[in-house]
C-alpha positions in Angstrom: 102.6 126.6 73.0 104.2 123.5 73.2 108.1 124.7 72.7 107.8 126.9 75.6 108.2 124.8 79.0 105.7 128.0 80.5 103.0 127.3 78.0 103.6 123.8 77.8 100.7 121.9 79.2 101.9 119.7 82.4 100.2 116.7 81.2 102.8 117.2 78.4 105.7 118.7 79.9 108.3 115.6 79.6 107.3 114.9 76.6 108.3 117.9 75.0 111.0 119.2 77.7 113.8 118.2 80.0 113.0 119.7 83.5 114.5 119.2 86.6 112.8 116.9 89.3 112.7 120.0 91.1 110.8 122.2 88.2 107.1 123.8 90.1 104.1 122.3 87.9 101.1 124.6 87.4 99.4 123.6 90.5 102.5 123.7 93.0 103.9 120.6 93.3 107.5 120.0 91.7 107.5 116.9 88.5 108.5 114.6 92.0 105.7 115.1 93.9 103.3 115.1 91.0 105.2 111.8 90.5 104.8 110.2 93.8 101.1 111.9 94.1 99.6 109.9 91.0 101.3 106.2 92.2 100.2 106.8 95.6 96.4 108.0 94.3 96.3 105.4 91.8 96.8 102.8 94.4 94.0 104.1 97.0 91.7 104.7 94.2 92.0 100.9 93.6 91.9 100.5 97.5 88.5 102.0 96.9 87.0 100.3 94.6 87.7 97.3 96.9 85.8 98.4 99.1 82.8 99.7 97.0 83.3 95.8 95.8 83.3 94.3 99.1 79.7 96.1 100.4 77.9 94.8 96.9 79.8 91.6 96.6 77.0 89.8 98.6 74.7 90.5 95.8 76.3 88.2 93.3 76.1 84.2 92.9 79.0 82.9 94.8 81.4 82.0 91.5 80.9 85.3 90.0 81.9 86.9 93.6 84.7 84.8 94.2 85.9 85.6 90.8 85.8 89.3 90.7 86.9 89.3 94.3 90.0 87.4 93.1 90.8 89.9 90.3 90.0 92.7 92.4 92.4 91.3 95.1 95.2 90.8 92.0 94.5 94.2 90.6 95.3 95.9 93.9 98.6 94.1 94.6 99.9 94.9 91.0 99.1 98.5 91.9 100.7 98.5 95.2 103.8 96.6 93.5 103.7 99.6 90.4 103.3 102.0 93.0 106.3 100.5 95.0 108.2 100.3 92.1 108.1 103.2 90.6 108.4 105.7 93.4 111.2 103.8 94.3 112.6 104.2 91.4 112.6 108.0 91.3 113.4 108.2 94.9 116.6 106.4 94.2 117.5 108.1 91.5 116.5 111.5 92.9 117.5 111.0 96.4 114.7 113.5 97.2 112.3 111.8 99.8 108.0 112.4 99.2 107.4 115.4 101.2 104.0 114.0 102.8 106.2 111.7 104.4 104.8 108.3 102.7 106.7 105.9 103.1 108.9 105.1 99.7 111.5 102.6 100.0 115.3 102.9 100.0 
């Protein structure tokens, strides 16, 4: 199962295999997409739990808010940074741009 790049689980594929950027995953979107799709989805998902944050924060005493808030707020810049990073990374190296038109930068 996992010598054959057909059989080979995605989740697994560069582990085992050498595909091209270019190579169709199992649910349609080519390694680079799939790539660019989880940094930009890991990012809102923390953008999300901001917000979930934000409408409950009120509930806390003021140090413990500040405090998660703070993290929260440092968490969400190191994911935007990763996300930045990374993407960047493969779009240099690629030269293929994200095909939802998200801005990656050069």
């Amino acid at each position: 199962m996992y010598e054959d790049v057909t059989t080979c689980p995605d989740e697994l594929l560069l582990f085992f295999h050498h595909v091209a950027y270019g190579h169709v995953l199992r649910n349609g979107s080519t390694v680079l997409e799939h790539i660019y799709d989880m940094h930009f989805q890991g990012y809102a998902e923390g953008e999300a739990m901001v917000a979930r944050w934000r409408v409950i924060a009120e509930r806390f005493e003021p140090v413990v808010r500040e405090n998660v808030t703070a993290r929260f707020e440092a968490q969400l810049a190191n994911a935007r940074e990763w996300r930045e990073q990374v993407n960047t990374f493969f779009y240099r190296l690629s030269g293929v741009p994200d095909s939802h038109g998200r801005l990656i930068h050069r």
